[in-house]
C-alpha positions as CSV (number, residue, x, y, z in Angstrom):
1,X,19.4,-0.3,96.7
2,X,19.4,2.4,94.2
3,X,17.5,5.2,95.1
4,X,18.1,7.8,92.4
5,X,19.5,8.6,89.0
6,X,20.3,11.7,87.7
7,X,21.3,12.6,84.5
8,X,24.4,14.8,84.1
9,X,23.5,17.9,81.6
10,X,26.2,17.8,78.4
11,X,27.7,21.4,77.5
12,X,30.7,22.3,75.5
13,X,33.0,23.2,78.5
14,X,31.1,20.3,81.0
15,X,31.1,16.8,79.4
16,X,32.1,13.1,80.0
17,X,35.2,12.2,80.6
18,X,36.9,10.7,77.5
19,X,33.7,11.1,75.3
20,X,33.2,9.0,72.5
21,X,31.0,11.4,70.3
22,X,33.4,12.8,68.5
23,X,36.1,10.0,68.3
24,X,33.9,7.3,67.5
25,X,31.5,9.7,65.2
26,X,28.4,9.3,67.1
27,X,25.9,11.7,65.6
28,X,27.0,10.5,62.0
29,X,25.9,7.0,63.2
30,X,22.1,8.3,65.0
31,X,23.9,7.4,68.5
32,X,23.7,9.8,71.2
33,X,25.8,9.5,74.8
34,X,24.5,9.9,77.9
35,X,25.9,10.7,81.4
36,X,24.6,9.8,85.4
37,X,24.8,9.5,89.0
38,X,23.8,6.9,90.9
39,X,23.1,7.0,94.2
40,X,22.0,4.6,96.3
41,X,23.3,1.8,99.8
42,X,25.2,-0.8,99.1
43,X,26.5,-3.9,101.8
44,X,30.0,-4.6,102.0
45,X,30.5,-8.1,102.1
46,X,33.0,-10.5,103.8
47,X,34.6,-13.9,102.7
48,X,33.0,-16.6,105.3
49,X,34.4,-19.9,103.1
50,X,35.9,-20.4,100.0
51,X,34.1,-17.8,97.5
52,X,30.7,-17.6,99.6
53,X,30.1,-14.4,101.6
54,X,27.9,-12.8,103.9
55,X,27.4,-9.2,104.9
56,X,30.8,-7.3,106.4
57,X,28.2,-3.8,106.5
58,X,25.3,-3.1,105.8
59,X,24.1,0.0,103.7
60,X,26.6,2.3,102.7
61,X,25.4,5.1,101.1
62,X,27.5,5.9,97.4
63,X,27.5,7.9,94.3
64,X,28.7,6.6,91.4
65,X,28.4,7.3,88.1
66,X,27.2,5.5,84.6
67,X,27.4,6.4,80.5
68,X,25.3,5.3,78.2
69,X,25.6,5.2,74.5
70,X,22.5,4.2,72.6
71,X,20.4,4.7,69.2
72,X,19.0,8.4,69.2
73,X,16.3,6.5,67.1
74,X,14.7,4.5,69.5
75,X,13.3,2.3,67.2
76,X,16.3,1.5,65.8
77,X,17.5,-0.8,69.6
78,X,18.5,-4.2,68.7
79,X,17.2,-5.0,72.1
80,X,20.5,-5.6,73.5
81,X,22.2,-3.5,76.4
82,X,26.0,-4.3,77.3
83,X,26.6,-3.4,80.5
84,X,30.9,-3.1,81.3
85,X,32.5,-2.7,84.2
86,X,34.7,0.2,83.6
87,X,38.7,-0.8,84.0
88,X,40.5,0.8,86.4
89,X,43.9,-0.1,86.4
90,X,45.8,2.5,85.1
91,X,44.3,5.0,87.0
92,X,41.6,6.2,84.8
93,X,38.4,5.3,83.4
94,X,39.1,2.9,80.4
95,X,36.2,2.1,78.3
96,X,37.9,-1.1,76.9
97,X,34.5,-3.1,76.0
98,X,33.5,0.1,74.2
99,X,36.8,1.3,72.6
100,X,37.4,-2.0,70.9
101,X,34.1,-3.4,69.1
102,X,32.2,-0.1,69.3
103,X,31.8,0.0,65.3
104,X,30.1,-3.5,65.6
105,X,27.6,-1.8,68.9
106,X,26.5,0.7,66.5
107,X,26.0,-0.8,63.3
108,X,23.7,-3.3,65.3
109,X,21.8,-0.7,67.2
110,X,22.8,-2.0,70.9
111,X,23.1,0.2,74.2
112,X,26.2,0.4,76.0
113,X,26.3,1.0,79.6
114,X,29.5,1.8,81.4
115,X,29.8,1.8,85.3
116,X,32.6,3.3,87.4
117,X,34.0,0.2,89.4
118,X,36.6,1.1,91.6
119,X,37.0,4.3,93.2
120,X,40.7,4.7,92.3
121,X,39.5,6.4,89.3
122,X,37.6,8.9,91.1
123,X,40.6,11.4,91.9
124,X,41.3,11.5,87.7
125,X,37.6,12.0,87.1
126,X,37.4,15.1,89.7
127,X,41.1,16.3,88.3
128,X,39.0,16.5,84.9
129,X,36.3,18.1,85.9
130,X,35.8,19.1,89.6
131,X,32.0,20.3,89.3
132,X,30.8,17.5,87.0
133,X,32.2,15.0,89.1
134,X,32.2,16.7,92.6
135,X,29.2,14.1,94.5
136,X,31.2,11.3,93.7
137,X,31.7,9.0,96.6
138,X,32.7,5.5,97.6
139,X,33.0,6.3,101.4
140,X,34.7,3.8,103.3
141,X,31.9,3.1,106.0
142,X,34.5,1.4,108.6
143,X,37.0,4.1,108.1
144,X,38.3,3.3,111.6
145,X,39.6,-0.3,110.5
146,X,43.4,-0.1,109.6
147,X,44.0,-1.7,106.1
148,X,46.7,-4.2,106.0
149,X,50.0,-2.8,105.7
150,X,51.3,-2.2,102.4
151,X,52.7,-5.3,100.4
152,X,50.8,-7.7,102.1
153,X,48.0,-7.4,99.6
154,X,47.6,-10.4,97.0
155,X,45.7,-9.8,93.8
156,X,44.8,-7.0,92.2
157,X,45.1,-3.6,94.7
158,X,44.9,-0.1,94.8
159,X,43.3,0.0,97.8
160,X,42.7,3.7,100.2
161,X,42.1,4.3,104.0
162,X,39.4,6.6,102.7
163,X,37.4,4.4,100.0
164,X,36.4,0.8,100.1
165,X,36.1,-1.1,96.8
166,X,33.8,-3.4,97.8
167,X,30.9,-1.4,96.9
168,X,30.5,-2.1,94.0
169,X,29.4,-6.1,93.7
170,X,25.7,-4.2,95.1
171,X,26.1,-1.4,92.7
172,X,26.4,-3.8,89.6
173,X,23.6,-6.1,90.9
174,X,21.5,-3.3,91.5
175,X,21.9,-2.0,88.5
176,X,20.8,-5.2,86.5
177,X,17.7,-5.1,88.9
178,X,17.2,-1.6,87.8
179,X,17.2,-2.5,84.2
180,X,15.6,-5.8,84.2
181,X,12.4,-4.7,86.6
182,X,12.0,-1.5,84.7
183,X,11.6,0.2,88.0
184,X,10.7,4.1,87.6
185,X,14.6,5.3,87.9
186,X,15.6,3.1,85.0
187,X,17.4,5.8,82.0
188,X,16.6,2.9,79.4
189,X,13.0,2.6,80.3
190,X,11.9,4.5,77.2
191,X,13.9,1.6,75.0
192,X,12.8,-1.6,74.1
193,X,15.3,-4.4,74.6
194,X,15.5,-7.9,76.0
195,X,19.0,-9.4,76.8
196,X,21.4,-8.2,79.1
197,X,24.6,-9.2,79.7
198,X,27.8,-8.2,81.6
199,X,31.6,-7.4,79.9
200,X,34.9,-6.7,81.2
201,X,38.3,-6.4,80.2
202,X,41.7,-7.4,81.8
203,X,41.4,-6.8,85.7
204,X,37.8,-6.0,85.4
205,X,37.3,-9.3,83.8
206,X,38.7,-10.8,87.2
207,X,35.9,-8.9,88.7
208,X,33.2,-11.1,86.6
209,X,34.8,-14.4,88.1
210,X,34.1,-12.9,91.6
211,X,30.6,-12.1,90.9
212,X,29.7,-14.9,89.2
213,X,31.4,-17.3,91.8
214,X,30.1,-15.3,94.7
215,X,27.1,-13.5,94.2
216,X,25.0,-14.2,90.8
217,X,23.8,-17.1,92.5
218,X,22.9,-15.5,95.9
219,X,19.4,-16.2,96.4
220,X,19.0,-12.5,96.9
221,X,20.3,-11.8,93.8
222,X,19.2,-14.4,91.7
223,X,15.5,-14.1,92.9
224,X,13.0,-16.1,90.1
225,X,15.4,-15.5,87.4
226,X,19.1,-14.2,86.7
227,X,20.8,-11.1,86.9
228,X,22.8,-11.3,83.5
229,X,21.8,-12.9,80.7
230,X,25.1,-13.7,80.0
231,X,28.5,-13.0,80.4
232,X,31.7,-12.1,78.3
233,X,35.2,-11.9,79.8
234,X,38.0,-10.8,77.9
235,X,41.7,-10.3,78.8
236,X,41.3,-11.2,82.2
237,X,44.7,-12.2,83.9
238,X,43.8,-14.9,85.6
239,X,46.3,-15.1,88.9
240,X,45.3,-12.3,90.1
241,X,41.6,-12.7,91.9
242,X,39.3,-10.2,93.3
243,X,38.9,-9.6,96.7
244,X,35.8,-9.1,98.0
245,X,36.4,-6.3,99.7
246,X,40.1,-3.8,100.7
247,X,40.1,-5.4,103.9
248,X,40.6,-8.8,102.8
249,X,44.0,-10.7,101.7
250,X,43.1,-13.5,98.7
251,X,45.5,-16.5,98.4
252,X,46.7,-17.1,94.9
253,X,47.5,-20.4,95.3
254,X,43.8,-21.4,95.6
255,X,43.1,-21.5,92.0
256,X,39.4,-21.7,93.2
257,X,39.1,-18.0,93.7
258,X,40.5,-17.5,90.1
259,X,38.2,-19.5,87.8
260,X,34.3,-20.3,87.5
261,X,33.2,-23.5,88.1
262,X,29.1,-22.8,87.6
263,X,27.4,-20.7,85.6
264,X,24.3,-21.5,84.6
265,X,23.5,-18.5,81.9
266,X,26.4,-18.2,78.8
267,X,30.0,-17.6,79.7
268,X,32.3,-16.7,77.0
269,X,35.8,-16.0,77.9
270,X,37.9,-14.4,74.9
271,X,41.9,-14.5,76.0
272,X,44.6,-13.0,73.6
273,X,48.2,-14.3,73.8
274,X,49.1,-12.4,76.5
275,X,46.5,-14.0,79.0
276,X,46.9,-17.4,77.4
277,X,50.8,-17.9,77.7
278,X,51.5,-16.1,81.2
279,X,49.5,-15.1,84.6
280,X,50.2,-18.9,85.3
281,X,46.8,-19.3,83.0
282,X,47.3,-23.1,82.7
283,X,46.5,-23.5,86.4
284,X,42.7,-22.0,85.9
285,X,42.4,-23.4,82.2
286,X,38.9,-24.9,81.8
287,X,37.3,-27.5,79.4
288,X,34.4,-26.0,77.5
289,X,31.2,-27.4,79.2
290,X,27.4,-27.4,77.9
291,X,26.4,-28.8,81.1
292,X,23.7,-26.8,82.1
293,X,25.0,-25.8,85.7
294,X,28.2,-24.5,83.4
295,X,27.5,-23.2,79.9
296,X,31.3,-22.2,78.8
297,X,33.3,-21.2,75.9
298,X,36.8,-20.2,75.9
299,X,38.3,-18.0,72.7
300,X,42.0,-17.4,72.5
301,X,42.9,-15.1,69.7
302,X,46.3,-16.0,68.0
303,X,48.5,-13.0,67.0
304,X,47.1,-10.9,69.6
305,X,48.5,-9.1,72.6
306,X,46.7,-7.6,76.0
307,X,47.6,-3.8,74.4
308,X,47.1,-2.8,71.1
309,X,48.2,0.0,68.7
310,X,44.1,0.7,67.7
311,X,42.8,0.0,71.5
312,X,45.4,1.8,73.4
313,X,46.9,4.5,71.4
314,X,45.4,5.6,68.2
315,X,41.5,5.9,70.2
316,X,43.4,8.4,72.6
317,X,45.8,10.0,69.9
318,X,47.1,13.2,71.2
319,X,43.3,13.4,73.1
320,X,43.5,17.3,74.8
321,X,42.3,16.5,77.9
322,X,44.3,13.5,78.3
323,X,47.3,15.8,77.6
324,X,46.3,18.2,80.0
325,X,46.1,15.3,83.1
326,X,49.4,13.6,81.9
327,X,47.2,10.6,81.0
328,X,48.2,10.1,77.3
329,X,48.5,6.3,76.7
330,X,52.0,5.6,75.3
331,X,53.9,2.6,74.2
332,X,57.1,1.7,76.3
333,X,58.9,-1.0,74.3
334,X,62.0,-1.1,72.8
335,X,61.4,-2.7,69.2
336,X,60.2,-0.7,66.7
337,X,56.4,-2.1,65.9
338,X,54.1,-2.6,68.5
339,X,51.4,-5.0,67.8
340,X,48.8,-3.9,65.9
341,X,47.2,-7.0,65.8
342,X,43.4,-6.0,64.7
343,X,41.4,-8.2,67.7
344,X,38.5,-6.3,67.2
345,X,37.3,-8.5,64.5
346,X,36.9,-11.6,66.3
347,X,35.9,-9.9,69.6
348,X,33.1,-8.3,67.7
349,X,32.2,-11.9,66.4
350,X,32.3,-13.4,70.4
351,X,29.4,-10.8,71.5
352,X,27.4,-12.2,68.0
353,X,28.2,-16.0,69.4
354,X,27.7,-15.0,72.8
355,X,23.4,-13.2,72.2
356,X,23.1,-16.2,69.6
357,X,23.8,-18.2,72.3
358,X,21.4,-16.4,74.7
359,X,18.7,-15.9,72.1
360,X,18.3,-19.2,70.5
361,X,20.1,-21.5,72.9
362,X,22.4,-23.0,70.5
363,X,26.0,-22.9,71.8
364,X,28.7,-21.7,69.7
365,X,31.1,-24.3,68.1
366,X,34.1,-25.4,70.2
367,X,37.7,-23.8,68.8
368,X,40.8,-25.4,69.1
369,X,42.8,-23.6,72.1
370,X,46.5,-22.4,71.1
371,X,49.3,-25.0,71.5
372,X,51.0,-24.8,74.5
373,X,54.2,-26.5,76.0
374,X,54.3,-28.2,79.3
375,X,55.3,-24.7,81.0
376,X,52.1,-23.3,79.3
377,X,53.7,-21.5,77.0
378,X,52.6,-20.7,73.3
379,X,54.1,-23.1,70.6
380,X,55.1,-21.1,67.9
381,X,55.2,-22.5,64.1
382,X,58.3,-21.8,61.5
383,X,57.4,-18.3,61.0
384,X,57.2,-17.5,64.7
385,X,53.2,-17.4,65.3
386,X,51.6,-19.3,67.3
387,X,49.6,-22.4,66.6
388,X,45.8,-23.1,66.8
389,X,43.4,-20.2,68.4
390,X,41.1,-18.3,66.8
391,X,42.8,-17.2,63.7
392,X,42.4,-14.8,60.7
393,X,43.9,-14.8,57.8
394,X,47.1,-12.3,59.4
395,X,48.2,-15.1,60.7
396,X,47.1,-17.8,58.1
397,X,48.9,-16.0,55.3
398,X,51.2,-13.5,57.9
399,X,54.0,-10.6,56.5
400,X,55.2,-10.1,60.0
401,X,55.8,-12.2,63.6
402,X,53.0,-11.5,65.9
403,X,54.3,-11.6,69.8
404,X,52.3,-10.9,73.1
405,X,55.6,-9.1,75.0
406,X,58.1,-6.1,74.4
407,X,61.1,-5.6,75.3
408,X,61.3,-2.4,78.2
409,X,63.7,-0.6,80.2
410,X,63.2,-1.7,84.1
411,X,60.7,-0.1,85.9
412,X,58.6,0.8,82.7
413,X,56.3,-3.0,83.4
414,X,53.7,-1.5,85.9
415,X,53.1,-5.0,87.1
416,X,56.5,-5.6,87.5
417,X,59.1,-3.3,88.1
418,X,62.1,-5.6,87.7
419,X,61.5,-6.8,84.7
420,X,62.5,-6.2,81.0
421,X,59.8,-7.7,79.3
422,X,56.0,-5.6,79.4
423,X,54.1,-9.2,78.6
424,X,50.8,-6.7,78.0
425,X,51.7,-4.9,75.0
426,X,53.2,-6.6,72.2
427,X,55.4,-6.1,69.3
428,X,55.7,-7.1,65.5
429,X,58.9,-8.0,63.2
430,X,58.2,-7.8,59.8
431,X,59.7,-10.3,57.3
432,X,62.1,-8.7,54.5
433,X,60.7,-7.5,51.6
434,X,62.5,-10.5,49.5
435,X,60.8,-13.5,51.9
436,X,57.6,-11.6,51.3
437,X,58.3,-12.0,47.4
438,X,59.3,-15.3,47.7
439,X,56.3,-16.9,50.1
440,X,53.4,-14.9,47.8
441,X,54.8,-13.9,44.7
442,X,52.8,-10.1,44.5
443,X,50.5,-8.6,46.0
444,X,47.7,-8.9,44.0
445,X,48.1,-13.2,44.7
446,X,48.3,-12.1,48.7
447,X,45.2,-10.5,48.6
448,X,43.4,-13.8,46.8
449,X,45.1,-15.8,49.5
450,X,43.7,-13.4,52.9
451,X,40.2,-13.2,50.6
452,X,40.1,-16.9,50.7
453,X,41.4,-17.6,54.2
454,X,38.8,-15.1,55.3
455,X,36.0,-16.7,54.2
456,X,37.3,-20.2,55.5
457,X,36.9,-17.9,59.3
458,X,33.9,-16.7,58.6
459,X,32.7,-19.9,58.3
460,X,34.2,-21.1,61.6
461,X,32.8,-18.2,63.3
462,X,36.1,-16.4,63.9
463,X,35.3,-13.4,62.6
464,X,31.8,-11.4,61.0
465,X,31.0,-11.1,57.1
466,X,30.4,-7.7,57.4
467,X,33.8,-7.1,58.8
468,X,35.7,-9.6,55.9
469,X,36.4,-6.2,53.7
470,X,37.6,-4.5,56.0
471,X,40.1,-7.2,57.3
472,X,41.3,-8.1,53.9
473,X,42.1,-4.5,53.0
474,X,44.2,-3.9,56.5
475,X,46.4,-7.2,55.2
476,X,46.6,-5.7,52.4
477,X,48.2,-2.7,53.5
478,X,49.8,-3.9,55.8
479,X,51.7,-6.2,53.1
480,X,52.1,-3.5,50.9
481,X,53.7,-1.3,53.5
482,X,56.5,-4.3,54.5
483,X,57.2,-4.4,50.4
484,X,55.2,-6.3,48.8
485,X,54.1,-5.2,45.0
């Protein structure tokens, strides 16, 4: 139950971390960003048979902490609130659902809410700013129960004596209560909106399988209604599951823990060729549904890879506080060009599908999945893309070889220390100058070719009008920069 919410005052030495009002030009675009603590109880729950639980404790106290970016105008609210659940894995608070389709958030006039979801992250946010942050706290209430010893963990960790992680399923249900019943601690009460619905990327993306599978449909939590609206996963590596709680071990060979098998509001699950080719994805691949009891689309974006240039690096580049933690993002591979693969354009055009979908009830059109071999693996065409996904017109008409992986010294893969290959952030090769001449003739002929292939996607829904300039000029460029005149 949340019993509080207070907002955090914004001054030029005390602010939030990583805040997007200068990088993503707030004020210029009437959107103001807003900071809070939460406090409230919380059960921790306990795995009783396959992905049902029942209470492990009851009523932890926490404090945890929310942004919100939102119209300053509040007449100008598309009536749409996105709430994410923050990624933790690197250690830090990672905005993902934000960083990428942010442009599209504003332009529309939609609220973005951002919770802290695993207290790994708290140590960073107190290391940035010790005051702001100092009531943060995931307690572990059973402090006296040894964890399991270390490396006997399966799925996604980073577990402490001190914390416990699973906190936070109440937290996020609470939350949607909070919003939904307009009760009087609400920061949004003063909006007008309608639809809510849940986001995630990579690991947190896991954590929307959990909930769905093991607590949307609680009775509890369900009540007379729902507690999302819907629900868009994206990036989500899909063998490794979410344990309830710290305490608990989660077997990776039952595939049931790892995929969603009801859902009875919109589930949209946008993959990109890093998800779709590896974390053994074949064994929890779906069939899109329209049954009622499992409304589900699957996406997978051809060309694209887990990390990208715009997502990872250039929204951090050379950010001062980031510097001063030791937290800049960098790129470890090898080859020259990491991919720069522009997924925001069809990501932005999955949230559109996925409120259509809510609003009106009409599902989205079915897209052909990416080709894969019997090992699961991405079948790649002549000029080394992949075949099928959803496509734009870099890869309809390309000027480089889009791959998920990079090549890395050992022990530069977080996920795996052995290897040479990071299978998160991928890399390009361009083609030479003389096979670009040869396959378009100049550039002037390229760009008729991306204008028509864009509006053939447009049409299939993989990607927005209002974002076909933009994308046509990028291929543009980026033709023009391998050589072609």
């Amino acid at each position: 139950m949340i019993t509080k919410i207070k907002e955090l005052p914004v001054t030029e030495s005390s602010y939030p971390f990583v805040s997007a009002v200068k990088r993503c030009h707030l004020p210029e675009n009437g959107y103001e960003e807003r900071e809070f603590l939460i406090y409230g109880t919380a059960n921790v729950y306990k795995t009783v048979k396959g992905n049902d639980v029942d209470i492990r404790y009851p009523n932890a106290p926490y404090v945890n902490r929310l942004v919100v970016r939102a119209p300053k105008d509040r007449s100008r609210c598309s009536g749409r609130v996105i709430v994410e659940i923050i990624n933790p894995t690197s250690g830090m608070e990672i905005e993902r659902m934000w960083i990428i389709p942010y442009y599209h958030f504003m332009r529309r006039g939609d609220i973005y809410i951002g919770i802290t979801s695993k207290p790994n992250t708290i140590e960073v946010l107190k290391q940035f700013d010790p005051e702001r942050y100092r009531e943060l706290d995931w307690s572990n209430p059973t402090l006296d129960d040894p964890l399991p010893p270390e490396g006997e963990y399966i799925g996604l960790t980073d577990y402490r004596q001190y914390y416990e992680t699973g906190l936070f399923w109440d937290m996020l249900t609470d939350l949607a209560h909070t919003l939904r019943d307009r009760t009087p601690v609400n920061p949004l009460n003063d909006y007008n909106y309608r639809t809510i619905i849940l986001t995630a990327w990579s690991q947190s993306a896991s954590y929307i399988t959990r909930y769905i599978n093991s607590f949307a449909y609680r009775p509890e939590v369900k009540r007379d209604g729902c507690v999302f609206d819907g629900y868009l996963s994206c990036g989500a590596p899909r063998e490794y599951p979410v344990p309830v709680n710290q305490y608990e071990n989660y077997d990776v060979k039952d595939s049931q823990g790892n995929r969603v098998s009801h859902c009875e509001q919109p589930y949209l699950v946008v993959q990109t060729e890093s998800e779709n080719s590896e974390f053994k994805a074949y064994k929890t691949s779906k069939f899109d549904s329209d049954s009622p009891n499992f409304l589900y689309r699957v996406y997978e974006i051809t060309g694209a890879s887990h990390e990208s240039v715009q997502s990872f690096l250039e929204y951090y580049d050379n950010d001062p506080d980031l510097v001063k933690l030791n937290r800049l993002p960098a790129y470890n591979g090898k080859n020259s060009q990491p991919n720069r693969y522009p997924y925001r354009f069809p990501i932005a055009a999955a949230f559109e599908h996925l409120f259509h979908w809510i609003e009106t009830g009409i599902a989205p059109a079915i897209v052909q999945r990416i080709k894969t071999d019997g090992d699961g693996h991405n079948v790649r065409d002549a000029l080394g893309n992949s075949i099928g996904g959803v496509r734009t017109c870099l890869v309809d008409y390309p000027t480089c070889s889009y791959y998920y992986y990079s090549d890395v010294e050992k022990g530069k893969f977080f996920v795996d220390l052995n290897s040479e290959r990071d299978i998160l952030f991928g890399h390009e090769e361009s083609f030479p100058k003389q096979m670009l001449e040869f396959m378009y003739g100049s550039l002037e002929n390229y760009k008729k070719l991306v204008t028509g292939a864009t509006k053939e996607h447009i049409t299939k829904g993989y990607i927005l009008k209002e974002d076909a300039e933009e994308l046509i000029s990028l291929a543009v460029q980026y033709a023009k920069e391998r050589g072609l005149g």
